[in-house]
C-alpha positions as a Markdown table, in Angstrom:
| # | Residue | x | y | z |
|---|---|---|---|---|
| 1 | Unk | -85.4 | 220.2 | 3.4 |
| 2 | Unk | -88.8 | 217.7 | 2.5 |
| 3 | Unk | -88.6 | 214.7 | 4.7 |
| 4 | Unk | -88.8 | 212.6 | 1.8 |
| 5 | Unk | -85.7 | 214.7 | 0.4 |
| 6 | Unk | -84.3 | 213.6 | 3.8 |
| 7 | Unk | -84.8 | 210.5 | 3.8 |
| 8 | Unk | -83.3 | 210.0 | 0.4 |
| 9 | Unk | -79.8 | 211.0 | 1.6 |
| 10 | Unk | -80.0 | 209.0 | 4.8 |
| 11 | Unk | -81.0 | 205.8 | 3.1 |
| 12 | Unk | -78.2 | 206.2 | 0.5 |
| 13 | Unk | -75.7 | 207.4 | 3.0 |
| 14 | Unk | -76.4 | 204.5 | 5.3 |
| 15 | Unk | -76.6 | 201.6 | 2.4 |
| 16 | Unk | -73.3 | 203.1 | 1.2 |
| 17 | Unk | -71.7 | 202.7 | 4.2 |
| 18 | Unk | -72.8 | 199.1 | 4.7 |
| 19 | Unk | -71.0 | 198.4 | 1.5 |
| 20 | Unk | -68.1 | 196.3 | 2.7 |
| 21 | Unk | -65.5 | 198.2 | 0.5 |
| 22 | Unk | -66.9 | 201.4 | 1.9 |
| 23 | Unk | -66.6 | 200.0 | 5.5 |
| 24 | Unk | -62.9 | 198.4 | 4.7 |
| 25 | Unk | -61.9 | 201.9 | 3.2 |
| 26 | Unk | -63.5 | 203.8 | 6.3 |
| 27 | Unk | -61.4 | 201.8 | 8.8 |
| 28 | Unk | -58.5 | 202.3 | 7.2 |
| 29 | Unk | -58.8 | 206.0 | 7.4 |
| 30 | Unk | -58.0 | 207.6 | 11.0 |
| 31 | Unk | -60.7 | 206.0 | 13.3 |
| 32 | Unk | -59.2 | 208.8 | 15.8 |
| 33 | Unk | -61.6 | 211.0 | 13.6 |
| 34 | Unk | -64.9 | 209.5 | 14.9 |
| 35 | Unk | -66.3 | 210.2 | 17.7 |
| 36 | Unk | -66.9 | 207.3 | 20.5 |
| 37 | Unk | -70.5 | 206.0 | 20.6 |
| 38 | Unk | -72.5 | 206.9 | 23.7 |
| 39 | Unk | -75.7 | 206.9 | 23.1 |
| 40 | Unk | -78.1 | 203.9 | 23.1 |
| 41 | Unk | -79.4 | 203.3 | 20.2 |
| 42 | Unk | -83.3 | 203.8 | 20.3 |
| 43 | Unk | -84.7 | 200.1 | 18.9 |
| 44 | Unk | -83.4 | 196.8 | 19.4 |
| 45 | Unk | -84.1 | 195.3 | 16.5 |
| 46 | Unk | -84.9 | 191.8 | 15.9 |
| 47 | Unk | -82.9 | 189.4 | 14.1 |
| 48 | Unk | -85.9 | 189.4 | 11.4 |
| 49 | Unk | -86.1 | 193.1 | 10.9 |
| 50 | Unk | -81.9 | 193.2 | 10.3 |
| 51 | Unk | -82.6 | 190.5 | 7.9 |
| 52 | Unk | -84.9 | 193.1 | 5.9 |
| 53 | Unk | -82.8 | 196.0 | 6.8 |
| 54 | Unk | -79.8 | 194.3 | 5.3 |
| 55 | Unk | -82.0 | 193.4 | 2.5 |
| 56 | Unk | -83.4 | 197.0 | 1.4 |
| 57 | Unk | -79.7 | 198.5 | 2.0 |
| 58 | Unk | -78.5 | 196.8 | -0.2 |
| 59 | Unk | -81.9 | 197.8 | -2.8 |
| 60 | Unk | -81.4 | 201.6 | -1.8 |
| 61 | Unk | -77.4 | 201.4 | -2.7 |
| 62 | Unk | -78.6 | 199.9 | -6.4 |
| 63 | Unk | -80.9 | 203.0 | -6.1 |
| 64 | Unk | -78.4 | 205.5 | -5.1 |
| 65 | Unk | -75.9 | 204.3 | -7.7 |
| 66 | Unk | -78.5 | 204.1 | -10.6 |
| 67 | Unk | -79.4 | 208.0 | -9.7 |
| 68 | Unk | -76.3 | 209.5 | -8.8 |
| 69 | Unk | -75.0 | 210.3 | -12.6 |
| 70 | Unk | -79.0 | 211.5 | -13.5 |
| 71 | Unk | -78.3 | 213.9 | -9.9 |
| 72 | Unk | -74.8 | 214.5 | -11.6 |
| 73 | Unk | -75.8 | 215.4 | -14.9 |
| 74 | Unk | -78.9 | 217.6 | -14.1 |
| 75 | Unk | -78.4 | 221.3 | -15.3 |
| 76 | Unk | -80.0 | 223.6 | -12.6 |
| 77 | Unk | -82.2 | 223.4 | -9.2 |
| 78 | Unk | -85.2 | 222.2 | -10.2 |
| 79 | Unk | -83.8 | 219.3 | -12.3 |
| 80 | Unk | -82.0 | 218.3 | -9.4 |
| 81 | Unk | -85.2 | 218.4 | -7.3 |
| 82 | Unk | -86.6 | 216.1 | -10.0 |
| 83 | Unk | -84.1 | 213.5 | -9.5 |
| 84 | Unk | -84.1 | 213.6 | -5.7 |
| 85 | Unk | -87.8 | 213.0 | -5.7 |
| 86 | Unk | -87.6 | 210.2 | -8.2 |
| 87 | Unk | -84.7 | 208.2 | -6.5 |
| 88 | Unk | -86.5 | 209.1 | -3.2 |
| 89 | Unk | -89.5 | 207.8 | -4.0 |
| 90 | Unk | -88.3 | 204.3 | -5.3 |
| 91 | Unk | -86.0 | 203.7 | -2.3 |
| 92 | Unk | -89.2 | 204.6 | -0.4 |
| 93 | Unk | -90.5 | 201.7 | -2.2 |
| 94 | Unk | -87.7 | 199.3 | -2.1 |
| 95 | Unk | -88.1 | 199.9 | 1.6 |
| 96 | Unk | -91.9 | 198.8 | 1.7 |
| 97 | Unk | -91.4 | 196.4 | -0.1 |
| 98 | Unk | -88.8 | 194.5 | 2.4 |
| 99 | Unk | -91.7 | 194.9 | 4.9 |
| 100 | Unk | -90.2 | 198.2 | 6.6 |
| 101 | Unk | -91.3 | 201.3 | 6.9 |
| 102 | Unk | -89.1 | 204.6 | 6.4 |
| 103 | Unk | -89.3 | 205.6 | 9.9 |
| 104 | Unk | -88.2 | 201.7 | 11.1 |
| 105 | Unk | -85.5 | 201.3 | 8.5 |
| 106 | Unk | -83.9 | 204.8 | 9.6 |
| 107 | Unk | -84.5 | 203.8 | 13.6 |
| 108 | Unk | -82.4 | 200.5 | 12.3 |
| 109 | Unk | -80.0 | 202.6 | 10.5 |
| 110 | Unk | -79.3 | 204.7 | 13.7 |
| 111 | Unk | -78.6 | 201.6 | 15.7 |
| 112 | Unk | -76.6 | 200.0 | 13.7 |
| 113 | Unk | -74.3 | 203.2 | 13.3 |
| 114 | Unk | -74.1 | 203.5 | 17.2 |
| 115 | Unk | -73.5 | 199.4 | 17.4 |
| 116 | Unk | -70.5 | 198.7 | 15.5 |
| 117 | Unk | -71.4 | 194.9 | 16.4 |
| 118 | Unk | -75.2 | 195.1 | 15.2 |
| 119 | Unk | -73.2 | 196.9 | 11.7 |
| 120 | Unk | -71.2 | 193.9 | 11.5 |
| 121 | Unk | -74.1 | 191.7 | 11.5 |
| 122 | Unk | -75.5 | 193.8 | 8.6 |
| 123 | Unk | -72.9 | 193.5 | 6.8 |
| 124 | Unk | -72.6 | 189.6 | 7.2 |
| 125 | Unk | -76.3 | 189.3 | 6.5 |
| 126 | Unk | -76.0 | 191.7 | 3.1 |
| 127 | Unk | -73.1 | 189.4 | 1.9 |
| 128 | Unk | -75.2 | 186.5 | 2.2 |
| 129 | Unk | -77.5 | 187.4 | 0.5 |
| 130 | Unk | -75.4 | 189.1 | -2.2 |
| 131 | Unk | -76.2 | 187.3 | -5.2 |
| 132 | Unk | -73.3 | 185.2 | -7.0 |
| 133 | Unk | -71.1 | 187.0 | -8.6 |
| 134 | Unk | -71.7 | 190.6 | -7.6 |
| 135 | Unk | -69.2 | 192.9 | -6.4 |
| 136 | Unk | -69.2 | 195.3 | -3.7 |
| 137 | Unk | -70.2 | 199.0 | -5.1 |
| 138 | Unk | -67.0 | 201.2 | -5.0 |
């Protein structure tokens, strides 16, 4: 698989799970079922870069919504391709434009789903900044 293809599904994967209903509806399933964190995660990242991290999650979930019925709804293989590159390529820039790179905002993304305290701080920092009204994607 492309990096870029990759890094597509890991940025939506990991801005969908710092949705708070996603997190809520994780916990209530059998935490028995994942496994125990033991590795460190790789970065310690600074209060500033959670602050962006929380910021272009929440830009890459928009992303990942606004694509996932154009990924849905395209007929064969290379349609799907098409789509995947698109949405890649505007998370890649939602990213940037927070002030992260791909590579940093996936090394954040591992540490915060090793550190279920640095997730929690995410997720308060993304609901702060959530603007009035919104609502949690489902």
């Amino acid at each position: 698989m492309p990096r870029s293809t990759y890094a597509f599904f890991a940025a939506a994967v990991l801005a969908a799970s710092l949705s708070p209903a996603v997190v809520l509806a994780q916990t209530a399933q059998a935490p028995a079922a994942q496994p125990p964190a033991q590795v460190q995660p790789a970065i310690k990242p600074s209060e500033a870069q959670l602050q962006k991290f929380a910021s272009a999650s929440q830009k890459v979930a928009m992303v990942a919504d606004e694509y996932r019925p154009k990924l849905q709804a395209a007929k064969d293989e290379p349609a799907r391709q098409q789509v995947y590159r698109e949405a890649d390529d505007k998370m890649v820039k939602m990213v940037q434009a927070d002030g992260l790179t791909v590579d940093e905002f996936n090394g954040i993304g591992q540490a915060v789903e090793q550190d279920p305290q640095l997730r929690q701080r995410v997720i308060d920092m993304a609901q702060k900044n959530a603007p009035a009204g919104s609502t949690a994607p489902q």
